[in-house]
C-alpha positions in Angstrom: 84.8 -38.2 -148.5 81.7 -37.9 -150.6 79.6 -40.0 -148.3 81.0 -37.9 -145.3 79.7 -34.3 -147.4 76.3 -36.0 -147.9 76.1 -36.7 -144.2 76.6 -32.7 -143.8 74.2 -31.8 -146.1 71.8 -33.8 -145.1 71.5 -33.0 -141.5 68.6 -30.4 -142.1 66.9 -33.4 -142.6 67.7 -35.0 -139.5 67.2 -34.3 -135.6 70.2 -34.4 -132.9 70.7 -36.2 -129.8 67.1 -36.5 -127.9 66.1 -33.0 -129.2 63.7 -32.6 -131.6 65.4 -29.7 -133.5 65.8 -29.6 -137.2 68.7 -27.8 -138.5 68.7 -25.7 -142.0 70.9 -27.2 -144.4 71.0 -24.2 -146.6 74.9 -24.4 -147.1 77.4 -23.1 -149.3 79.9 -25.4 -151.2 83.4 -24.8 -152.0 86.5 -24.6 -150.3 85.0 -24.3 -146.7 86.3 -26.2 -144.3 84.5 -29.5 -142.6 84.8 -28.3 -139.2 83.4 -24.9 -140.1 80.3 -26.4 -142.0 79.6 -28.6 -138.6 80.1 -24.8 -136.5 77.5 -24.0 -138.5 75.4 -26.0 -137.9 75.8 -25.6 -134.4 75.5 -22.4 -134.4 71.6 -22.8 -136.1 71.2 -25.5 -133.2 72.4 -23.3 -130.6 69.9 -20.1 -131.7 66.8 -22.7 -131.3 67.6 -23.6 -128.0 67.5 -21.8 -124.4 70.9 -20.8 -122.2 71.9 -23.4 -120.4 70.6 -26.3 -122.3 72.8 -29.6 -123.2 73.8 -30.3 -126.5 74.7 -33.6 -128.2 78.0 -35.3 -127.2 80.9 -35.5 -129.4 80.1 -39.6 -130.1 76.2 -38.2 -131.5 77.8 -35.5 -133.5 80.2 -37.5 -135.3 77.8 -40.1 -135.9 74.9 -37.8 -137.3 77.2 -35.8 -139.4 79.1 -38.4 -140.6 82.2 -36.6 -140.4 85.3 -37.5 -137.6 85.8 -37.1 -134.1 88.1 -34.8 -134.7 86.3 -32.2 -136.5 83.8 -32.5 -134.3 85.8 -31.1 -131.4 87.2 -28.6 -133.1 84.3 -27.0 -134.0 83.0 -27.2 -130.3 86.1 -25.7 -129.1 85.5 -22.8 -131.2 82.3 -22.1 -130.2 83.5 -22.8 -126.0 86.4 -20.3 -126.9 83.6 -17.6 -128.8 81.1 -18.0 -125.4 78.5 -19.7 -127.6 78.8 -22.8 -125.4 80.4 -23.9 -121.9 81.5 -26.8 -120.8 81.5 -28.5 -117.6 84.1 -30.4 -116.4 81.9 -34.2 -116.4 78.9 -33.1 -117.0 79.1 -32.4 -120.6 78.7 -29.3 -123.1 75.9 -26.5 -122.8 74.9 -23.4 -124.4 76.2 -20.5 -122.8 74.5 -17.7 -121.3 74.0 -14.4 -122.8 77.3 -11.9 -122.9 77.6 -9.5 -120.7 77.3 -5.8 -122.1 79.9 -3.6 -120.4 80.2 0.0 -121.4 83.1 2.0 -121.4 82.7 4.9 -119.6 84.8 7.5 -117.1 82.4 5.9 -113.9 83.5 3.4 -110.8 83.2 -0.3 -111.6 80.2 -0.4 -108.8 78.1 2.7 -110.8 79.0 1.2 -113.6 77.5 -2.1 -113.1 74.4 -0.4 -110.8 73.5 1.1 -114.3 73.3 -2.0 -116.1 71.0 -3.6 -113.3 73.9 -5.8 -111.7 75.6 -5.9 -108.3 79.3 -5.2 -107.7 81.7 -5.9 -105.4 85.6 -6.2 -105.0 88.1 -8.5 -103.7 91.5 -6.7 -103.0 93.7 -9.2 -103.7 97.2 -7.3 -103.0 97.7 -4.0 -102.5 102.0 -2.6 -101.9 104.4 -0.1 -102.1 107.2 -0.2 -104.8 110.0 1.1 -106.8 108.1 2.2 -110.0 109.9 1.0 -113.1 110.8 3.2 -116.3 107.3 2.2 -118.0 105.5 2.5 -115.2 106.5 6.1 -114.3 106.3 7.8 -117.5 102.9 6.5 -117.5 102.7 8.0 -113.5 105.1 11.4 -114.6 107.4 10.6 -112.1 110.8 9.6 -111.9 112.1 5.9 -111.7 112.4 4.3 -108.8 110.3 6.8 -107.2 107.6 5.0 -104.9 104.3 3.8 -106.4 101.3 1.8 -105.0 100.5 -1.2 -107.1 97.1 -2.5 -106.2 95.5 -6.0 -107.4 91.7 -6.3 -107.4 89.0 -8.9 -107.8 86.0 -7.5 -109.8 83.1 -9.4 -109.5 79.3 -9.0 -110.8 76.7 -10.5 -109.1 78.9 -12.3 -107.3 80.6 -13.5 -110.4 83.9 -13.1 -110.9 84.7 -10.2 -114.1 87.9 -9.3 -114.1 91.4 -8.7 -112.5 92.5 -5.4 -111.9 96.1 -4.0 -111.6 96.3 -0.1 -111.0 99.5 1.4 -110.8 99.7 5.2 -108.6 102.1 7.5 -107.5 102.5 7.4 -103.9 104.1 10.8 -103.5 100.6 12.2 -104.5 98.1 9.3 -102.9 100.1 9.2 -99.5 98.2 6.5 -97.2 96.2 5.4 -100.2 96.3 1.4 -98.9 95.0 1.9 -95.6 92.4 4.0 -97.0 91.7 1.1 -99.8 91.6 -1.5 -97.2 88.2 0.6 -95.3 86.8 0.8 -98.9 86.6 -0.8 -101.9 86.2 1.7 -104.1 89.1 3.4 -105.6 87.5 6.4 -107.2 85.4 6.6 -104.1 89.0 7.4 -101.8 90.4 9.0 -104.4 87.5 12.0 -104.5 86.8 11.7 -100.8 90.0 11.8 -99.6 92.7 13.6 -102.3 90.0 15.5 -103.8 90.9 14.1 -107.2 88.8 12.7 -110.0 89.5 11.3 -113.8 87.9 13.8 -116.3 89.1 11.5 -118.9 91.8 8.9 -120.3 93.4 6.8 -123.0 92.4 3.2 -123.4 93.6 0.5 -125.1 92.1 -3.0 -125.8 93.9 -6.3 -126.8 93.6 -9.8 -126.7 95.8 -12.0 -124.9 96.0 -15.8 -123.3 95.0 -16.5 -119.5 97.9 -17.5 -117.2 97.9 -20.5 -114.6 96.8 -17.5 -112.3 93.8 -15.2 -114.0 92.5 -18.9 -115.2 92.2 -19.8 -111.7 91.0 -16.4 -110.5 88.3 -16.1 -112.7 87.3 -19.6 -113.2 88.5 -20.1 -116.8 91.2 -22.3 -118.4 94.9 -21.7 -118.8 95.2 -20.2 -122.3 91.4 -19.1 -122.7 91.1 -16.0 -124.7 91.3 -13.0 -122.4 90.2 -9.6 -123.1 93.3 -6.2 -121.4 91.8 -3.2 -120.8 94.4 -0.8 -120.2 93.6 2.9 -119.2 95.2 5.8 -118.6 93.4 8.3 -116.9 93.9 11.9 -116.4 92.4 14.5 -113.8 91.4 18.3 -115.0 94.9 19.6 -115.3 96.2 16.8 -117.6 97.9 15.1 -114.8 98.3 11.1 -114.8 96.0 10.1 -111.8 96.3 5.8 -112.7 97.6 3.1 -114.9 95.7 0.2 -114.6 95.0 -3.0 -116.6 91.9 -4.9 -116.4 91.7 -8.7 -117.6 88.3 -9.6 -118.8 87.3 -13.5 -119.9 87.1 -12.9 -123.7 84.0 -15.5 -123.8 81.4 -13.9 -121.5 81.9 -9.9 -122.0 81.2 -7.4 -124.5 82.5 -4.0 -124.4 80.9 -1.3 -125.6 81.5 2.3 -126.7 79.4 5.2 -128.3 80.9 7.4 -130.8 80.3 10.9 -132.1 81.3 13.1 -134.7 81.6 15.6 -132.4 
């Protein structure tokens, strides 16, 4: 056990893999665990080197630092699961590419990303007609049962895909709202066009939660990879519920953002 901690401390000393990059030893003793102290030195690795780089295998780390295999990958799973690193299914492990910043404001997903320099664009993936149930049309202020539209969307960014979209909407006040979704594919877009309605505001909530077999295979991630719901409620000018939707995000590549005021 000694021996193994002398390995750790004396990495700053040594270089990893075929790189030439010397990590700072400057660590804290105590009660921390093993597999943290080897995070952190990846993470000092990971800050020297440029997106999309490779770093060391599993069979180099364990031997440089002296510790176990196992520690080794649990480290690097924590970093895969934070979006400090990628891996690529064999080809080996890589450091991730910048976060994408995504503000959370009252705009369309394709303003929205025009503002931040991307491109957007939208898969509909399933768009019907159904019995709304009791949660679902509180959220709507209508009655259940009553009919609502439940559209599924692809959100992609530069032809990437972002996220997986479900809105929920009363079809009593949207009539025809799929075959005007299927011409276009932007929501708010139909929604001002053609009903003359637009969200002036809305409640949102954010939690975490782990990818199904489906999202995971929708937005290239894998089954159980920390997700990021988005779920909004939006409101037009008199109050009125206008949409329900939740939005899926991959919890390793986006940030969200929001400005404050003391207003």
């Amino acid at each position: 056990m000694r021996s193994s901690t002398r390995n750790l401390d004396r990495l700053g000393a040594s270089r990893l893999g075929r790189g030439a990059v010397v990590l700072d030893a400057n660590l804290q003793s105590g009660r921390e665990p093993k597999y943290y102290r080897v995070k952190r030195h990846l993470l000092e690795l990971i800050d020297t080197m440029a997106p999309g780089s490779p770093v060391p295998t599993e069979r180099v780390l364990t031997v440089e630092l002296g510790t176990s295999r196992t520690t080794v990958r649990q480290a690097l799973s924590e970093l895969v699961g934070e979006g400090r690193l990628v891996r690529r299914q064999g080809s080996g492990t890589y450091v991730a590419e910048p976060k994408i910043r995504w503000p959370l404001q009252m705009t369309s997903f394709t303003e929205q990303a025009a503002a931040e320099g991307y491109t957007a664009s939208t898969q509909l993936l399933d768009a019907v007609r159904e019995r709304a149930t009791d949660d679902i049309a509180a959220k709507l202020a209508i009655r259940p049962g009553e009919a609502a539209y439940c559209v599924e969307r692809l959100r992609l960014v530069d032809d990437t895909p972002m996220a997986v979209e479900t809105s929920y909407l009363s079809a009593a006040r949207f009539p025809g709202l799929i075959k005007h979704l299927r011409k276009t594919s932007s929501l708010y877009r139909v929604l001002a066009d053609v009903y003359g309605t637009e969200p002036v505001d809305a409640d949102e909530t954010i939690e975490t939660a782990a990818a199904s077999p489906r999202e995971a295979e929708l937005l290239n991630t894998d089954t159980g990879s920390p997700m990021l719901v988005l779920g909004r409620h939006s409101f037009d000018s008199d109050g009125q519920p206008i949409e329900w939707v939740h939005s899926w995000y991959r919890g390793d590549r986006y940030v969200f953002v929001a400005r404050l005021s003391g207003q």
